[in-house]
C-alpha positions as CSV (number, residue, x, y, z in Angstrom):
1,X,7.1,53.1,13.0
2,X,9.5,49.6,13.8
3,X,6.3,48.3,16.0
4,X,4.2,48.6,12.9
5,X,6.9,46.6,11.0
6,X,7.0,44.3,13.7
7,X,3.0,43.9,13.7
8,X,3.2,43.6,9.8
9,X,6.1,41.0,9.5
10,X,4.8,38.9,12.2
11,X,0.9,38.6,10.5
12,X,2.5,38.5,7.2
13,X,4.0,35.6,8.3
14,X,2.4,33.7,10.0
15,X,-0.6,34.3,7.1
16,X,2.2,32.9,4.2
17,X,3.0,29.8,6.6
18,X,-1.0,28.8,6.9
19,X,-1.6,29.6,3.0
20,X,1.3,27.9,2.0
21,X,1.5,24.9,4.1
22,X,-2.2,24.6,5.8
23,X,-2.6,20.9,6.4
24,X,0.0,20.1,8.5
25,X,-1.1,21.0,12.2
26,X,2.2,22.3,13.5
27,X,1.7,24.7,11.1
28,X,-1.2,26.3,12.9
29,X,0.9,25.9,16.1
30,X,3.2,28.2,14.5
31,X,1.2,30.5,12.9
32,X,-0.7,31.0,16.4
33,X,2.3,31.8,17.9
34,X,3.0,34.3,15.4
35,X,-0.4,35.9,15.6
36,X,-0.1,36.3,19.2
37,X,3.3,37.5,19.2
38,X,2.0,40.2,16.3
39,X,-1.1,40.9,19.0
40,X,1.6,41.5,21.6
41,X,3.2,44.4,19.8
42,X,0.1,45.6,18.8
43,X,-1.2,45.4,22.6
44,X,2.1,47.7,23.5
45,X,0.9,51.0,21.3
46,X,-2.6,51.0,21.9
47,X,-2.3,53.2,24.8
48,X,0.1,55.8,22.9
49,X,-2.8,55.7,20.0
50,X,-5.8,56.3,22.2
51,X,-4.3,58.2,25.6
52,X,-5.6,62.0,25.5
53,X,-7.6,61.6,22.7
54,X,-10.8,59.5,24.0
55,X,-12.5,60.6,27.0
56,X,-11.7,58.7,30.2
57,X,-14.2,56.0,30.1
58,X,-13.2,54.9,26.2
59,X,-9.5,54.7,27.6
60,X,-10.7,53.0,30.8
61,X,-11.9,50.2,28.2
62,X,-8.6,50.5,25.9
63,X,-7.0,49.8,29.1
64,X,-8.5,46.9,29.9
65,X,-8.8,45.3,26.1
66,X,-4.9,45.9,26.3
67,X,-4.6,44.3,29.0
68,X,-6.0,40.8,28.1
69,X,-4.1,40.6,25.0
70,X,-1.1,41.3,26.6
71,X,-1.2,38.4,29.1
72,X,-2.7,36.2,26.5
73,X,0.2,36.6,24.5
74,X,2.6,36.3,27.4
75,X,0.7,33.1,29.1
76,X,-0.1,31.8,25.0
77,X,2.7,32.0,22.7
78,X,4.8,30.5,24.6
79,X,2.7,27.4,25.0
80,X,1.9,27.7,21.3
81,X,5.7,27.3,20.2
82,X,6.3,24.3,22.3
83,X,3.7,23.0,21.3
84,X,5.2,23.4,17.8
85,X,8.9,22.2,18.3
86,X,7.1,18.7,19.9
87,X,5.4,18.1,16.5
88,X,8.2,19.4,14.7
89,X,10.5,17.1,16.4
90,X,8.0,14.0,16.4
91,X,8.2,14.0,20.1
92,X,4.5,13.4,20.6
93,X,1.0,14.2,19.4
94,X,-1.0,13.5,22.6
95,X,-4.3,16.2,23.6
96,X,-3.3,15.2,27.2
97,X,-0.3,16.4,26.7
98,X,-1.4,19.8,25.6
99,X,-4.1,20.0,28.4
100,X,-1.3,19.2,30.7
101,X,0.7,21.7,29.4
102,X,-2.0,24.2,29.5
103,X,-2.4,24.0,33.1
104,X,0.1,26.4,34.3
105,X,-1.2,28.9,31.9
106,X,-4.3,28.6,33.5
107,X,-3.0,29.6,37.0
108,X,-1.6,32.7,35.5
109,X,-5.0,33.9,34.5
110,X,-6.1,33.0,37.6
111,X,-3.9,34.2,40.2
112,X,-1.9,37.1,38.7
113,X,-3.5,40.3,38.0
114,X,-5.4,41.4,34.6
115,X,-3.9,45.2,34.3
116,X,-2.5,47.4,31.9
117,X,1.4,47.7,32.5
118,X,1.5,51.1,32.3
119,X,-0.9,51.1,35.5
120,X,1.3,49.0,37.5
121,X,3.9,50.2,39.9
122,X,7.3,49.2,39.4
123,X,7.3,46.4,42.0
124,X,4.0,45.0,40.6
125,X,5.5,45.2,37.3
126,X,8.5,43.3,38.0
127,X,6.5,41.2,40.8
128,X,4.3,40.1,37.3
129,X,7.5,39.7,35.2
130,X,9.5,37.5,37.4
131,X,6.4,35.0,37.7
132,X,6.4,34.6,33.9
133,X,10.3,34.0,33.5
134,X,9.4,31.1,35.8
135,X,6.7,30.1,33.8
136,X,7.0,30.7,30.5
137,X,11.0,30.8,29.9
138,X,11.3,26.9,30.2
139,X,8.4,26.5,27.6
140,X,10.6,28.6,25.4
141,X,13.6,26.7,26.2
142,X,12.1,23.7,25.7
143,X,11.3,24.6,22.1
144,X,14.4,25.7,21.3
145,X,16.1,22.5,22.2
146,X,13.7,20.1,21.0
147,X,14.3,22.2,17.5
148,X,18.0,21.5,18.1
149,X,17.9,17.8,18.7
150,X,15.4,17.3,16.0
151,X,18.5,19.1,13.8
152,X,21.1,17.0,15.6
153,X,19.5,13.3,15.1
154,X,18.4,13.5,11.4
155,X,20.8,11.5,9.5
156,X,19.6,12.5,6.3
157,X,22.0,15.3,5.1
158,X,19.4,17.4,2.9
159,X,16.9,17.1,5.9
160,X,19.3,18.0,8.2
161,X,20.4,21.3,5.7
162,X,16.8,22.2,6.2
163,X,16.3,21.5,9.7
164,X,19.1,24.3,10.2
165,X,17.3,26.6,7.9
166,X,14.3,26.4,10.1
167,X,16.6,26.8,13.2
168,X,18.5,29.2,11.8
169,X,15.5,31.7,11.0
170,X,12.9,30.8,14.5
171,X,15.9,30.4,17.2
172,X,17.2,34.2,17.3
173,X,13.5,35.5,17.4
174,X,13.2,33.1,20.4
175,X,16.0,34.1,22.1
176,X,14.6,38.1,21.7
177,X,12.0,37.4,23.1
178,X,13.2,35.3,26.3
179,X,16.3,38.2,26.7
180,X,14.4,41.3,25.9
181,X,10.6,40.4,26.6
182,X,11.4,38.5,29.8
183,X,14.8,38.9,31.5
184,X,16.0,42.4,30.8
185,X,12.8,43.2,32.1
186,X,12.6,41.0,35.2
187,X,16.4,42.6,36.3
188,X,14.5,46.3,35.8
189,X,15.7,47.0,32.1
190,X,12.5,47.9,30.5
191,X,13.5,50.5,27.2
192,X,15.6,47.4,25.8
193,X,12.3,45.4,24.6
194,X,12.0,48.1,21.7
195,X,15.0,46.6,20.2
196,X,12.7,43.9,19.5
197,X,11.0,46.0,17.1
198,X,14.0,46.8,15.4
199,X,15.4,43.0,14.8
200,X,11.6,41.8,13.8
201,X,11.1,43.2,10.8
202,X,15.1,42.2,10.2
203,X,14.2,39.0,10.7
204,X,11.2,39.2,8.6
205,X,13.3,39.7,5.6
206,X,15.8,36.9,6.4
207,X,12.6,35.0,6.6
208,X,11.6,35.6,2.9
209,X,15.0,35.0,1.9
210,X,15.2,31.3,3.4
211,X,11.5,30.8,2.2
212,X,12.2,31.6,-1.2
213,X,15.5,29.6,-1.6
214,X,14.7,26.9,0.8
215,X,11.9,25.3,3.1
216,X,11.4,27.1,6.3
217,X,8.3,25.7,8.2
218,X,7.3,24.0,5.2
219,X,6.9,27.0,3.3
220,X,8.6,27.1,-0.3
221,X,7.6,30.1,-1.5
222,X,8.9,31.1,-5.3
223,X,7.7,34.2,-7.5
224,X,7.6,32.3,-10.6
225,X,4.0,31.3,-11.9
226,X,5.1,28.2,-13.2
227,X,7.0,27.1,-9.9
228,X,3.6,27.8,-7.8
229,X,2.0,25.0,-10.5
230,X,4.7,22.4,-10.1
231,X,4.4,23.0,-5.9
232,X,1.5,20.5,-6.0
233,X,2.3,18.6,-8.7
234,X,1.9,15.0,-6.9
235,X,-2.5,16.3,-7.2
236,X,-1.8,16.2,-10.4
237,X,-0.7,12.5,-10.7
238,X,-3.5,10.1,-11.8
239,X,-2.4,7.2,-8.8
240,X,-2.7,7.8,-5.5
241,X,0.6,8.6,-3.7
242,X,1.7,8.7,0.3
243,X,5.3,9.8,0.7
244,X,6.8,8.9,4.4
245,X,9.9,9.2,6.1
246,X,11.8,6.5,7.6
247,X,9.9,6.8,10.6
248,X,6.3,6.0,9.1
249,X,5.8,10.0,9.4
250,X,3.5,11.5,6.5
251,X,5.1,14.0,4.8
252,X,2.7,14.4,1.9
253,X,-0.7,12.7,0.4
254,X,-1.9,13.5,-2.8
255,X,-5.7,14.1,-3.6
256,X,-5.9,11.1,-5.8
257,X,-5.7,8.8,-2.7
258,X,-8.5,10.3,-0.6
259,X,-10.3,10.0,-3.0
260,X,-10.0,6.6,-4.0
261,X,-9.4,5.3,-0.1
262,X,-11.4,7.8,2.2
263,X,-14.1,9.5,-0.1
264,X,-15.4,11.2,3.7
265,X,-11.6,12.7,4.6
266,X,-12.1,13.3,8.1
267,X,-8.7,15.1,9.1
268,X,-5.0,15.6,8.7
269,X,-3.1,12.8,9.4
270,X,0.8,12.9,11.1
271,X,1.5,9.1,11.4
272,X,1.1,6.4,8.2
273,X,-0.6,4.0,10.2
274,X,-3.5,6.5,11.2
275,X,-3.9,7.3,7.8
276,X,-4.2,3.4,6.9
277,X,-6.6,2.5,9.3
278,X,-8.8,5.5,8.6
279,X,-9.3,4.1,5.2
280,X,-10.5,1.5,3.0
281,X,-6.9,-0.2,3.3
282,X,-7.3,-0.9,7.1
283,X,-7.1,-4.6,6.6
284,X,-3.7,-4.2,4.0
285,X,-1.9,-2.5,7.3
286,X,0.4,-5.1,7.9
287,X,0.5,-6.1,4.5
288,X,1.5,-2.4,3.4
289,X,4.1,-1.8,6.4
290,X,5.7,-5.3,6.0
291,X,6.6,-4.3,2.6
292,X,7.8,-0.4,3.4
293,X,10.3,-1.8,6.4
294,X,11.6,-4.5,3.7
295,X,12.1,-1.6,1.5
296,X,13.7,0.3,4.3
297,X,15.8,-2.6,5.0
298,X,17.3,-3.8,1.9
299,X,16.8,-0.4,0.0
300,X,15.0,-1.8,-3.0
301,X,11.5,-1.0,-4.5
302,X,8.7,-3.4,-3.6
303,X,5.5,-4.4,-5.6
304,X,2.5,-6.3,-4.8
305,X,-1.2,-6.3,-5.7
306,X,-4.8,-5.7,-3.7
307,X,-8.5,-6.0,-3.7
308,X,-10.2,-3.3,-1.9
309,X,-13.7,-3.9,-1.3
310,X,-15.6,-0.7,-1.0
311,X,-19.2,0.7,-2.5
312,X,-17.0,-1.9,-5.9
313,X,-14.4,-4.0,-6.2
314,X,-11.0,-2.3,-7.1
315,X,-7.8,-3.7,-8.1
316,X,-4.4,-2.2,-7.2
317,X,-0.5,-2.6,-7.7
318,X,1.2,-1.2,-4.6
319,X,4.8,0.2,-5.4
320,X,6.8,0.5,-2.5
321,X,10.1,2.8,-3.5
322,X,13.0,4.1,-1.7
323,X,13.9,7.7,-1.6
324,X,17.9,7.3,-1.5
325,X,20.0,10.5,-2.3
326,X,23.9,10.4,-2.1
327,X,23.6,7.5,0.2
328,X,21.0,8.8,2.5
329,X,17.5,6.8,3.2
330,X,14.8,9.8,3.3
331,X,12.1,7.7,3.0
332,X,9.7,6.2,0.6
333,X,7.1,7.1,-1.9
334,X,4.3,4.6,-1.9
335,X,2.2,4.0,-5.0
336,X,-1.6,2.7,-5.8
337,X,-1.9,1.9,-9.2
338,X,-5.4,1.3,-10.5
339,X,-5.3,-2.0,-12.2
340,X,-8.9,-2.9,-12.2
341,X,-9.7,-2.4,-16.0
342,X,-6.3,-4.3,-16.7
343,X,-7.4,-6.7,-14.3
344,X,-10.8,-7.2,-16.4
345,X,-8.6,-7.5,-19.6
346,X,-6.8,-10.2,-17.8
347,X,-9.6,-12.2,-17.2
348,X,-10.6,-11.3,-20.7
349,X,-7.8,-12.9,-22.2
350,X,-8.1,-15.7,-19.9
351,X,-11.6,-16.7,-20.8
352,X,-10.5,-16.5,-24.4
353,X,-7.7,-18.3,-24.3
354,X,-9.4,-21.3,-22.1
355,X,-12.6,-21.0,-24.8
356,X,-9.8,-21.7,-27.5
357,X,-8.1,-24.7,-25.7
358,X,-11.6,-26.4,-25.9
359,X,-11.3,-26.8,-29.6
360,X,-8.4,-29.0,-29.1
361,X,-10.0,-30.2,-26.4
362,X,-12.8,-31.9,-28.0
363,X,-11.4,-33.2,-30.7
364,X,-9.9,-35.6,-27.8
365,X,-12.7,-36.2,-26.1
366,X,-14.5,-38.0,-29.7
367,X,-11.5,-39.9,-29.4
368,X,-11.6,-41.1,-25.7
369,X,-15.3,-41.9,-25.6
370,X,-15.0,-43.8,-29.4
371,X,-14.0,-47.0,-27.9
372,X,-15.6,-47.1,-25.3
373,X,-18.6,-46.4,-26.8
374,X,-18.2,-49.3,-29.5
375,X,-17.2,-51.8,-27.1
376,X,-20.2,-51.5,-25.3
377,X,-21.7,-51.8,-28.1
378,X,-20.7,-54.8,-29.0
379,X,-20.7,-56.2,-26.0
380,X,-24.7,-55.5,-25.7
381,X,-24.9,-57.2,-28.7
382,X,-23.1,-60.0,-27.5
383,X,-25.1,-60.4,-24.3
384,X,-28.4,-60.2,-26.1
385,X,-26.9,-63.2,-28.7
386,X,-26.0,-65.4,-25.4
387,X,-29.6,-64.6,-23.8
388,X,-31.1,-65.9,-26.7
389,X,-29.1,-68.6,-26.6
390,X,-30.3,-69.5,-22.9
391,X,-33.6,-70.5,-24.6
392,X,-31.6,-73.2,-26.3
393,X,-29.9,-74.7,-23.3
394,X,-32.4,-74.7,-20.7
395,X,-32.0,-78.2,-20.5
396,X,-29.8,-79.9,-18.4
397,X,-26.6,-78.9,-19.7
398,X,-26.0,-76.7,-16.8
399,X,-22.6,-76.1,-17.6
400,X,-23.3,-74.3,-21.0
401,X,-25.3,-71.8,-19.2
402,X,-22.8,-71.6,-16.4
403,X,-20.2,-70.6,-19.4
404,X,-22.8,-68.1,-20.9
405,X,-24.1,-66.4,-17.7
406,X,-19.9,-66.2,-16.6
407,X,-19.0,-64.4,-20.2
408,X,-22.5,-61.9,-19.3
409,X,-21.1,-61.2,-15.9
410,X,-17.6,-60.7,-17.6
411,X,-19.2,-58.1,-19.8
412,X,-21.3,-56.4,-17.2
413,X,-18.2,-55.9,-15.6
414,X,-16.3,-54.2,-18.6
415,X,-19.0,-52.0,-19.3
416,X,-18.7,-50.8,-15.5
417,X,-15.7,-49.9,-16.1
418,X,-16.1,-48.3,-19.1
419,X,-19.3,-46.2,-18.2
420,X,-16.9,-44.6,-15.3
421,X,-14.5,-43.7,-17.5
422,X,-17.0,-41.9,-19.5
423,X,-18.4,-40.3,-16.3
424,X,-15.4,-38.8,-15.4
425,X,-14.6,-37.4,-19.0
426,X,-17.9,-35.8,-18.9
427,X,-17.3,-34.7,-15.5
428,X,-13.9,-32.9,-16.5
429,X,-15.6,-31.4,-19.5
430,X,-18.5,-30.4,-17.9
431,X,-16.2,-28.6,-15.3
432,X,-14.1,-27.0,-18.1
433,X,-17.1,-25.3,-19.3
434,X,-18.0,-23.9,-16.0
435,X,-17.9,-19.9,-16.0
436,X,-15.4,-18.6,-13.6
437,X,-18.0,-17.1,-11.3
438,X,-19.2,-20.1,-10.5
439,X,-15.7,-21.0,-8.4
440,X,-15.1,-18.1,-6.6
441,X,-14.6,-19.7,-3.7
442,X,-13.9,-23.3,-3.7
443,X,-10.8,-25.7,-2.8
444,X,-10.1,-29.4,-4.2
445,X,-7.1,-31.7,-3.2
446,X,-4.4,-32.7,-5.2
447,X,-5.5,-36.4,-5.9
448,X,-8.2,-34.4,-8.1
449,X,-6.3,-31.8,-10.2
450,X,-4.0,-35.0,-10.7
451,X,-6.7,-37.0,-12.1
452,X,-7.9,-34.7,-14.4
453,X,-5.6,-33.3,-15.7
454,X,-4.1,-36.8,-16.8
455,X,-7.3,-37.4,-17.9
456,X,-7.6,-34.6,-20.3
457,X,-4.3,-34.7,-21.5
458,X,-4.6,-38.1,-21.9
459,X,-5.7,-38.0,-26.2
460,X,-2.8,-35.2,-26.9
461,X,0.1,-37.8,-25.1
462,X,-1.1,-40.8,-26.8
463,X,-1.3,-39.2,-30.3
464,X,2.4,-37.9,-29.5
465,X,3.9,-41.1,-28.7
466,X,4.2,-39.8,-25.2
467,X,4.5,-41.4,-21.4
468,X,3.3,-38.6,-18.5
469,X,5.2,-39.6,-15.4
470,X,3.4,-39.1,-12.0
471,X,6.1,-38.0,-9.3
472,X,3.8,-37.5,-6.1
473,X,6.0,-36.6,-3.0
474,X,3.5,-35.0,-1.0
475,X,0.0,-36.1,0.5
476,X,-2.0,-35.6,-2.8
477,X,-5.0,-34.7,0.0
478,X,-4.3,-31.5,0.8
479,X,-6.3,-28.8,-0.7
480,X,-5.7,-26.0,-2.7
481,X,-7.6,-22.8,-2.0
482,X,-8.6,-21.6,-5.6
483,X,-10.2,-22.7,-8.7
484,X,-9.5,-26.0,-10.0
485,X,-10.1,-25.7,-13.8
486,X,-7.9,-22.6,-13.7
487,X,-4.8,-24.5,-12.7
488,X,-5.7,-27.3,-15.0
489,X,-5.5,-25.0,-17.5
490,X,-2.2,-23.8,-16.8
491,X,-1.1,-27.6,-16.3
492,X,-2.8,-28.2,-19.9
493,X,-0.9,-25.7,-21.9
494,X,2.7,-26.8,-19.5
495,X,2.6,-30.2,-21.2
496,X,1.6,-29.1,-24.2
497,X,4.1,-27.4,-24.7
498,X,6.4,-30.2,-23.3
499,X,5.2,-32.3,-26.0
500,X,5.6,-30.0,-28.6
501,X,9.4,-29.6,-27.2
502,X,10.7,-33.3,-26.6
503,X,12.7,-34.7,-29.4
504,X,14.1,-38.0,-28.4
505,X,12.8,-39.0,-25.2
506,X,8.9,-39.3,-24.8
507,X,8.8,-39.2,-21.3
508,X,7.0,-35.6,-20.0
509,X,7.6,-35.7,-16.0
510,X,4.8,-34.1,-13.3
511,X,6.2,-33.6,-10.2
512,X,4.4,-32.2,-7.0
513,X,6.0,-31.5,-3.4
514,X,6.0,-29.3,-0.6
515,X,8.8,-26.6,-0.3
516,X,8.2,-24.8,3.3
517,X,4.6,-23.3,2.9
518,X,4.1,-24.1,-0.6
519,X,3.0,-26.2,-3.3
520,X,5.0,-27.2,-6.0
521,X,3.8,-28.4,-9.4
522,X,6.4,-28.7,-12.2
523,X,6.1,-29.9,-15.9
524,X,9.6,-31.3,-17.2
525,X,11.1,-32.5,-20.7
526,X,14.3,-33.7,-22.3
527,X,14.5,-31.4,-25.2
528,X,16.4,-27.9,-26.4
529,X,17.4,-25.7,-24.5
530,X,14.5,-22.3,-24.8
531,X,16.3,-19.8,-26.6
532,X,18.4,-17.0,-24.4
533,X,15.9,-14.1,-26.6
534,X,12.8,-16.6,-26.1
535,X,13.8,-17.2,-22.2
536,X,13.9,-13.0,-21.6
537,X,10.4,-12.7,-23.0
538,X,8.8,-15.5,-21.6
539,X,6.0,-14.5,-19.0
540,X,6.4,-10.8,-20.3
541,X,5.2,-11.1,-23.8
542,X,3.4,-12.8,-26.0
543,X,6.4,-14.9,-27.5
544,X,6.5,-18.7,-29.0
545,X,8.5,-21.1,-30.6
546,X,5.5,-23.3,-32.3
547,X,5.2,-20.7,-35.5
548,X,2.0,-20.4,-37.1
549,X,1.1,-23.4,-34.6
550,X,1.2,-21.2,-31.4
551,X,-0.8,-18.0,-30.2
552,X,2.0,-16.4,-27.9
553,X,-0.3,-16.4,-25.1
554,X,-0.3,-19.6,-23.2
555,X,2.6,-18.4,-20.9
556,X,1.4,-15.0,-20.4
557,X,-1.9,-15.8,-19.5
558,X,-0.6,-19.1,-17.2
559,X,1.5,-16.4,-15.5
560,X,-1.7,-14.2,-15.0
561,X,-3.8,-17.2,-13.8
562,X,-0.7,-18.4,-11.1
563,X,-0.7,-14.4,-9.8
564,X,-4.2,-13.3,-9.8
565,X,-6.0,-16.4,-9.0
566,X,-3.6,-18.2,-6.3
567,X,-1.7,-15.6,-5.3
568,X,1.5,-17.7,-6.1
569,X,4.2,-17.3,-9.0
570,X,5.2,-19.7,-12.3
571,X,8.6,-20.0,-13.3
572,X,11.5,-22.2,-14.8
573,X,14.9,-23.3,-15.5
574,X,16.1,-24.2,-18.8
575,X,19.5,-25.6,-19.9
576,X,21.2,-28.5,-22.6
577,X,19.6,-31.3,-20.3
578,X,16.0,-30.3,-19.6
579,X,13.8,-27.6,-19.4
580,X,11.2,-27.9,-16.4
581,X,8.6,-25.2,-15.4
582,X,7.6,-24.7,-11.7
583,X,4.2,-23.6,-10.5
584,X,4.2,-22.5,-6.7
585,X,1.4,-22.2,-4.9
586,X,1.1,-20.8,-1.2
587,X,-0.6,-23.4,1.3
588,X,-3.7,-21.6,2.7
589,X,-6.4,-22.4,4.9
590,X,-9.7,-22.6,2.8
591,X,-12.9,-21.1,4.7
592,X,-16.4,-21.6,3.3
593,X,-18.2,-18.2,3.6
């Protein structure tokens, strides 16, 4: 009757673990140790079922079927649970390893006998049993102190509480079995093993106590329908998740994520990195683990963003937090938020807002190309008036047409200079009206966004009584990787808004240097201070000081442009003197796919 509880507790468990905890392949380690162990006991009372009640032949067979399980369990299990305490411990995941391993249990089938025990003599039973303490004992004690050091170096105090758990429930059934199973029996006890059958199903019910207040093998298990819902509750979260220990050792991955990063899942995965490089995130790697170790490091959250290129293009925020309880680092819980549709909003808003700033826009423009446009008018009509007058003077007063073909020359000149002017204000408009698709990937140097922009601003800072001062510290030919009417924009609506801010002195300052590996554009003004509730909204919301003259979203969407477009970051200093506003830009190689 206590071998059938044995058999029973032993399936029963090792069934739960695999139901409850099935990914993971240390739990299939254990479970097949548990199976084995459970086909053990089951191997002992076959005979006692079946002796004198088949004929001969049938029991020759029982004999024999017995037989193989039993040496299967005694050459398997063992290998099983070491096998299990290695990936428990993280000690290593290598198939070599487990061929290795294997070996020896090889050479058991090999060269000791396949017989029923209760057909061996007593000196070719303990002959058999002294082979396998030699074995098979250091594979078990092997397990049980890798299980023990994986308890003693976690520093993590809730880990470690159930690190003791699992120790507390799998070491004693060890130990049975290397004391009862192996060396009472190798010293010529034998009756002792059925104790073993007595502390099993014992130790089955400890089991389902631990299990069902804490986490043994992974297992949590809890009799309330509503806990079994919650048990999985990270499926349940719309953005994919991977939560890691401090190691880079996956401890769970929702569905969300395969989903999203490996449509064609094509295993379990132990380490992070595995997992990364297996997916459509393969070239974030370094990226991804830079930012977990700095979140290891300094124990804050870290955020970024990422294009993934897969059958579409896909937008993500990565949030990188730490899992810190009473002190301890466990780990951290790494987010991909699906931005793409906000993305699209982004560059809704962006479009918009650069389609509104035209208006202004061309209301300059009229203005720049007025005066040009008339002096060359008049000055046409001035060299057709002297032509006509060459008719006159083709005599010999030489000098008179000297005079008059000098004053055509000066004019031809003047319009020169004029019809450039106009060329590049049809230039910079023309490239204001360009869609955004058309620049996906494109560089220009500084000298250009310079020109440009003072160009276009030009109408706004005259009409304003205002004087844009060029400070140029850095080598205005180096490029920047990105699209050039974007940044304009952002450099538009900066001294806009410095205009619409300076009181007293006119003077709006652009500034560009280096600062290590980036570029550094700032807009300065001498005017108020921005207000302390304006200052805390900036960037965030769409806030402004102009009243029914301003949208709100000129700094919102410049912050959007900066991020999403150059990868860099806008932001500024404000105080009684002068408020500037810095754009930084990352210095990056440009390559022309």
């Amino acid at each position: 009757m206590y071998m059938i509880g044995t058999i029973f507790g032993l399936f029963v468990t090792g069934t739960i673990i695999l139901i409850k905890d099935y990914e993971k392949e240390s739990t299939w380690w254990l479970a097949g140790f548990l199976f084995l162990s459970g086909l053990g006991a089951f191997s002992s009372i076959t005979t006692e079922l079946f002796i004198n009640r088949v004929d001969p032949k049938v029991m020759d067979l029982v004999y024999y079927i017995s037989a193989w399980i039993s040496v299967s369990v005694h050459y398997l299990a063992p290998f099983c649970i070491l096998i299990y305490a290695m990936l428990y411990s993280n000690l290593i995941n290598n198939k070599i390893v487990y061929i290795l391993l294997l070996i020896p249990e090889i050479l058991c089938y090999i060269f000791l006998p396949i017989k029923n025990n209760d057909l061996k003599t007593t000196t070719e039973f303990l002959h058999y049993i002294r082979i396998l303490c030699i074995v098979e004992i250091p594979y078990l004690f092997i397990a049980i102190a890798l299980l023990i050091d994986s308890f003693a170096r976690e520093k993590s105090y809730l880990i470690k509480k159930c690190k003791l758990v699992n120790i507390v429930v799998i070491v004693p059934g060890l130990i049975y079995i290397i004391i009862f199973n192996f060396i009472l029996r190798a010293i010529g006890v034998e009756d002792l093993w059925k104790l073993f059958s007595v502390l099993i199903p014992i130790h089955f019910v400890i089991f389902i106590y631990f299990a069902n207040k804490f986490s043994v093998f992974g297992v949590t298990m809890k009799f309330d329908k509503y806990n079994f819902a919650f048990e999985n509750i990270i499926d349940y979260i719309t953005d994919s998740i991977i939560i890691i220990d401090e190691k880079l050792i996956i401890k769970e991955v929702n569905n969300i994520f395969y989903e999203k990063f490996q449509p064609n899942k094509k295993r379990e995965y132990n380490e992070y990195r595995e997992l990364i490089r297996d997916s459509s995130l393969k070239n974030y790697e370094e990226l991804l683990t830079n930012l977990i170790n700095k979140a290891h490091i300094t124990r804050t959250n870290q955020s970024t963003q990422i294009k993934v290129i897969s059958e579409e293009v896909t937008y993500f925020e990565v949030q990188v937090n730490c899992v810190i309880v009473n002190g301890d680092y466990f780990g951290t819980i790494v987010f991909f938020k699906d931005i793409t549709a906000q993305k699209k909003n982004v560059e809704l808003m962006i479009e918009k807002e650069r389609l509104m700033s035209l208006s202004q826009l061309i209301g300059g423009v009229a203005h720049n190309l007025k005066t040009p446009i008339m002096s060359m008018a008049g000055g046409i009509a001035i060299i057709k008036k002297d032509t006509n007058k060459l008719y006159t003077y083709l005599g010999d007063n030489n000098d008179d047409i000297k005079k008059l073909i000098t004053e055509i020359n000066l004019w031809h000149e003047r319009e020169q200079t004029y019809l450039c002017y106009m060329t590049d204000i049809i230039n910079a408009i023309k490239n204001k009206l360009k869609d955004f698709d058309q620049n996906k990937a494109e560089s220009f140097i500084i000298k250009n966004l310079i020109k440009d922009t003072v160009l276009l601003m030009s109408y706004e800072l005259k009409k304003n009584k205002c004087k844009l001062i060029q400070e140029i510290n850095i080598d205005d030919s180096i490029e920047i990787v990105g699209d050039i009417n974007s940044l304009i924009q952002v450099l538009d609506n900066l001294i806009n808004n410095a205009i619409s801010a300076v009181k007293y002195n006119r003077n709006i300052i652009l500034s560009v240097y280096k600062e290590s590996k980036n570029i550094i554009i700032s807009v300065s003004n001498e005017g108020n201070i921005i207000p302390d509730y304006v200052q805390k909204k900036i960037f965030t919301e769409m806030v402004t000081t102009k009243g029914k003259d301003g949208t709100g979203l000129g700094l919102y969407i410049s912050k959007a442009i900066i991020k999403s477009r150059f990868e860099g970051d806008i932001y500024f200093k404000s105080d009684n003197e002068k408020t500037t506003f810095f754009i930084k830009i990352p210095i990056k190689e440009w390559k022309n796919e």
